[in-house]
C-alpha positions as CSV (number, residue, x, y, z in Angstrom):
1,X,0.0,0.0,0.0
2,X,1.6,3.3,-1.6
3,X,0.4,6.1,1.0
4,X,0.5,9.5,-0.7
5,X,1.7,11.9,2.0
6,X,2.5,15.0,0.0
7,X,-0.6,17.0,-0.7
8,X,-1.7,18.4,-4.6
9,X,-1.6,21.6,-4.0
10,X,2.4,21.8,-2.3
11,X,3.1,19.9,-5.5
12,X,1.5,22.5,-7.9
13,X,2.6,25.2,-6.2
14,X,6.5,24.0,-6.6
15,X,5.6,23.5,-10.1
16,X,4.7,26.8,-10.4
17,X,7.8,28.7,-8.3
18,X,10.0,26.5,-10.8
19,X,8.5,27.6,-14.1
20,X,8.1,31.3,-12.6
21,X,12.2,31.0,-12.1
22,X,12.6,31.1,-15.7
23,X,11.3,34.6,-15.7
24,X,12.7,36.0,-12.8
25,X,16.6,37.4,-12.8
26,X,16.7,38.6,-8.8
27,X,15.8,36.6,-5.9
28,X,16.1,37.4,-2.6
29,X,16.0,35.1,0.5
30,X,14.3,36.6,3.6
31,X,15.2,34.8,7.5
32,X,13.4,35.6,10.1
33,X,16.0,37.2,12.7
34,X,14.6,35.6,15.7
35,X,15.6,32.3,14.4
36,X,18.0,32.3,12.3
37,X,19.0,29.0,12.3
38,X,15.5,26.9,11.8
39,X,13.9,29.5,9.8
40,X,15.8,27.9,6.8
């Protein structure tokens, strides 16, 4: 039995922020000062 853990719409969305990369020529990676270490 092949249990499907990762939800449709987490897979589309990556789908979409790798096609959108394409297109894009800055990207910037925000962390959350408070945690700087686990926010990654």
């Amino acid at each position: 039995m092949n249990i499907q853990w990762y939800p449709g719409h987490m897979a589309k969305a990556q789908r979409l922020i790798k096609e959108s990369l394409k297109l894009t020529q800055v990207i910037f990676e925000l962390l959350d000062a408070r945690v700087p270490r686990s926010s990654r």
